[in-house]
Steps between C-alpha positions, in 0.01 A plus 500: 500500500612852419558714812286781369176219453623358858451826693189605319343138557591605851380845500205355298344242709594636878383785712794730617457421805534119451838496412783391727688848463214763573537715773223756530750776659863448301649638841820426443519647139329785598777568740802437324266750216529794801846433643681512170342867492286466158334836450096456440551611137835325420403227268485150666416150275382191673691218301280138532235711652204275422202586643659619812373797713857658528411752254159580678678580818737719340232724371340489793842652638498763245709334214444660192696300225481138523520240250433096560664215259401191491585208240074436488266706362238331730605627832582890325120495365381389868692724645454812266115446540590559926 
């Protein structure tokens, strides 16, 4: 199987939060985000982001330029239409 039909079978056929990675607060992202001193409208990209909720909480923080890459068009759809 091709990678990019794995992770959209993945992204496809389970909720979010059904996935052995989710974490509904990325804490620890989000706080190696503030202590490296990113400024809320320096551009930041989430690399693999899937559907996760990283992005959310760092517009909820005031980010202004964030971008999310993922490998599966699935999860960017789902997460686009959040």
């Amino acid at each position: 199987m091709i990678r990019k039909d794995h992770w959209n079978t993945v992204y496809g056929t389970k909720a979010p939060d059904d996935v052995s990675w989710f974490q509904s607060r990325p804490e620890v992202s989000l706080q190696l985000i503030e202590r490296a001193g990113v400024a809320k409208q320096e551009p930041l990209i989430d690399v693999g982001g899937g559907v996760s909720v990283l992005v959310d909480h760092l517009l909820e923080a005031g980010h202004t330029s964030l971008t999310v890459l993922d490998i599966s068009g699935v999860a960017l759809e789902k997460a686009g239409h959040r």
